[in-house]
C-alpha positions as MATLAB code, in Angstrom:
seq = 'XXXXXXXXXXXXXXXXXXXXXXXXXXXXXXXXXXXXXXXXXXXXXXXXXXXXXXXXXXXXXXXXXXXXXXXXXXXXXXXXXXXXXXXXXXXXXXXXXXXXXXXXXXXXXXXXXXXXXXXXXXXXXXXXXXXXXXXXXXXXXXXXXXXXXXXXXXXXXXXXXXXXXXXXXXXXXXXXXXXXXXXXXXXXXXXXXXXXXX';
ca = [
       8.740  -27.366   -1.503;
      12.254  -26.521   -1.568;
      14.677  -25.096    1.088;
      15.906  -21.990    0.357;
      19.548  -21.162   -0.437;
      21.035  -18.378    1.716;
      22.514  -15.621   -0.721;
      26.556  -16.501   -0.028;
      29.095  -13.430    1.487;
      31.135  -13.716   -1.695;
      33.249  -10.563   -0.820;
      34.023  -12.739    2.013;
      35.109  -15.314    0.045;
      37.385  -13.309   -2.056;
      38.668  -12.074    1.089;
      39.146  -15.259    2.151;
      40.756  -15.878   -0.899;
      43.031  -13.572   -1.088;
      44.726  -14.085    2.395;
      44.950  -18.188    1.777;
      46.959  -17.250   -1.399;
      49.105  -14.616    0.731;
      50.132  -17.939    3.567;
      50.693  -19.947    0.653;
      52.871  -17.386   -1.129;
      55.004  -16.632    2.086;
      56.759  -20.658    1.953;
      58.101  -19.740   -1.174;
      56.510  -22.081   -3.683;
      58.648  -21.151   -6.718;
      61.736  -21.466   -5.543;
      61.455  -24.696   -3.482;
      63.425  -27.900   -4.650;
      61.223  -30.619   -7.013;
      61.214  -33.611   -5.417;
      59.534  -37.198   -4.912;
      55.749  -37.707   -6.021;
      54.858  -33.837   -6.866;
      58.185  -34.087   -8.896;
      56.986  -36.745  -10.934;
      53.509  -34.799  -11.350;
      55.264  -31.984  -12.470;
      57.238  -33.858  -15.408;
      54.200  -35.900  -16.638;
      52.304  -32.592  -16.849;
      55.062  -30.545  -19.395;
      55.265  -33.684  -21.102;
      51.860  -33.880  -21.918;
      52.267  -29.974  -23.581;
      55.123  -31.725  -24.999;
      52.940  -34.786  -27.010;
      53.135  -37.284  -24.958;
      50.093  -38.967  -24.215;
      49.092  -40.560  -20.720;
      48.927  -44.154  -19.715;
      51.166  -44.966  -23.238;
      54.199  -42.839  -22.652;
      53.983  -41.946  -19.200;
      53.262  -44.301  -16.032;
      49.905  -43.247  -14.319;
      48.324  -44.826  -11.453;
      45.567  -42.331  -11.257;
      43.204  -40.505  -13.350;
      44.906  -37.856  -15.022;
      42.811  -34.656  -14.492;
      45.477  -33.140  -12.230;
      48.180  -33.484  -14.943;
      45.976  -32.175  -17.462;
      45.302  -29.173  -15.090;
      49.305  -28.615  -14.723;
      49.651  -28.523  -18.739;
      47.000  -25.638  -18.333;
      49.222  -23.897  -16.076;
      52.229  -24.148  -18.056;
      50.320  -23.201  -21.345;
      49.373  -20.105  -19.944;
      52.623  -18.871  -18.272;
      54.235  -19.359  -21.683;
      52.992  -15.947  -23.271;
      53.789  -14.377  -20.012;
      57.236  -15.087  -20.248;
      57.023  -16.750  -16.950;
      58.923  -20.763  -16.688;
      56.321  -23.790  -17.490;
      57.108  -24.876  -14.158;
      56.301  -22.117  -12.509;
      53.147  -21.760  -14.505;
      52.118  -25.369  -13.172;
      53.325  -24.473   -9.826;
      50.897  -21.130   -9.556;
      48.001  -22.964  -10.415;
      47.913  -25.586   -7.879;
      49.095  -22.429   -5.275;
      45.715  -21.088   -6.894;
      43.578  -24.053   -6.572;
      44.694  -24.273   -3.024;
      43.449  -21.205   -2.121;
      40.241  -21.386   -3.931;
      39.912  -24.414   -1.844;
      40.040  -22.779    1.480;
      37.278  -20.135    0.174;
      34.928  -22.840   -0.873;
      35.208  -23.759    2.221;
      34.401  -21.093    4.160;
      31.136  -20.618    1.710;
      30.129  -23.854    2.155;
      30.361  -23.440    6.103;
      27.896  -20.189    5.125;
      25.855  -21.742    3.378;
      24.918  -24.587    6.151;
      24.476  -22.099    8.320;
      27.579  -21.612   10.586;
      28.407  -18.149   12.013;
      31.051  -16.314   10.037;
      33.869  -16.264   12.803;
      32.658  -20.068   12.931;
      33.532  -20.459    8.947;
      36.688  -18.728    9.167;
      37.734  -20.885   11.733;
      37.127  -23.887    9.555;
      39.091  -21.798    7.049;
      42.007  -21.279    9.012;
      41.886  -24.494    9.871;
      41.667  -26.031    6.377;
      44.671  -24.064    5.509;
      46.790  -24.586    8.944;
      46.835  -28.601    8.207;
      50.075  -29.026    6.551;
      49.265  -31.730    4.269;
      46.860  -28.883    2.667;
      49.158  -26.215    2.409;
      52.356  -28.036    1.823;
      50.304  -30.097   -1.107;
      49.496  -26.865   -2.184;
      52.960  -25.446   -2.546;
      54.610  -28.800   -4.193;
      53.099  -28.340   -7.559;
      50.733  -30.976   -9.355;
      48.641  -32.732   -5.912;
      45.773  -34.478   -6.739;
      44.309  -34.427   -3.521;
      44.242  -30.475   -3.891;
      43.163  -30.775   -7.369;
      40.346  -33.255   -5.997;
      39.287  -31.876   -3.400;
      38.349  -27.914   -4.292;
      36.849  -29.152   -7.696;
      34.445  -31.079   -5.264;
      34.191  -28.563   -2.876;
      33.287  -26.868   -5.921;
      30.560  -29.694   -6.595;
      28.565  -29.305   -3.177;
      28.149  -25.503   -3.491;
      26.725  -25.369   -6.864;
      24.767  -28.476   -7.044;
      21.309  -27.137   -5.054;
      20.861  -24.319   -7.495;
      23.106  -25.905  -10.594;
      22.731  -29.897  -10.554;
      24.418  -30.172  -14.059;
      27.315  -27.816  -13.136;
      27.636  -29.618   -9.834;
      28.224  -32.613  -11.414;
      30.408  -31.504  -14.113;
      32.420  -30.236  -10.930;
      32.031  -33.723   -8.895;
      33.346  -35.362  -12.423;
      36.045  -33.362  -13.023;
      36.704  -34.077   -9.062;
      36.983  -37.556   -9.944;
      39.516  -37.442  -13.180;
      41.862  -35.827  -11.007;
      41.690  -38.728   -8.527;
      39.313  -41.607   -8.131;
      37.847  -40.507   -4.774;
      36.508  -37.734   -6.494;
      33.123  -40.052   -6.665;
      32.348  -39.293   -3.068;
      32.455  -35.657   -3.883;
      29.730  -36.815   -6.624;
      27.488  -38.608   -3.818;
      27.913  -35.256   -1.728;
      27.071  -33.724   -4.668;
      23.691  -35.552   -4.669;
      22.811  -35.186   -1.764;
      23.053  -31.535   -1.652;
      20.635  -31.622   -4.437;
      18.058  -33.792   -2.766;
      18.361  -31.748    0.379;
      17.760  -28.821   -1.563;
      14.280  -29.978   -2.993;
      12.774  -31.524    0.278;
      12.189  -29.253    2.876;
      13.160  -30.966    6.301;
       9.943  -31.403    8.488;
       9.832  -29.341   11.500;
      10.431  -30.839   15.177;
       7.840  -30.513   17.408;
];
């Protein structure tokens, strides 16, 4: 027998959502200076909209998922008139949020009270390597780490889309693959019901 999955407060999690994207907003993402690592991110995303191709023309010590996400962003700013960088900028100020929420649901899903899972919301978002990451441009860690969020909330109903999420997870940065063990587990959990203490 399998446990059943709790139907998830999604309104919440737009909520959620919504108010993440408002903190991250308020530190002024688009008008703060490039610089160091997320700098270099940055660049080796547009050049990839610009031809080049990873590993041959530009350096890469990781997998390049997050890049590939930052080209998305600047592809889709284009039409709107809006910079490339700010384009690539927006969607890791996106992905941060979307982070948080997953978050929260996941805390829902295991069971915590909801004052309980927006405390590990707040939280998530008040440690500044989160929310600065997520105001740099191309992290990544942020990249990472919501796609596998991602990956343990859909793998007890959706195993395949789970680990399309945990992979994904991965090509951003290599410890994506513990996000894919999660991943598993969640599924196994989800088809044995845990015995009852006596």
């Amino acid at each position: 027998a399998s446990i059943s999955t709790p139907v998830l407060p999604v309104r919440d999690a737009v909520a959620v959502a919504l108010l993440a994207t408002c903190y991250l907003l308020s530190f002024h993402p688009f008008s703060r200076p490039v610089v160091l690592d997320p700098a270099t991110w940055d660049y080796m995303s547009l050049a990839l909209v610009n031809g080049r191709v990873p590993y041959r023309d530009v350096f890469l010590h990781k997998t390049p998922g997050a890049m590939f996400i930052g080209a998305a962003g600047s592809v889709l700013a284009r039409p709107l008139g809006i910079a490339p960088i700010v384009g690539v900028h927006g969607i890791f100020v996106a992905l941060g949020a979307v982070g948080v929420a997953l978050t929260f649901l996941l805390c829902r899903r295991h069971g915590a009270a909801r004052l309980v899972a927006l405390s590990a919301a707040a939280w998530m978002l008040g440690v500044d390597q989160w929310s600065l990451a997520a105001i740099e441009g191309v992290r990544p860690k942020i990249a990472t780490t919501t796609l596998g969020l991602a990956a343990l909330l859909v793998a007890p109903k959706r195993p395949m889309l789970g680990g399309a999420f945990a992979g994904a997870a991965t090509l951003c940065w290599q410890p994506g693959l513990v996000f894919a063990l999660g991943a598993m587990v969640e599924v196994f959990r989800s088809r044995v019901r845990t015995p009852e203490l006596a």
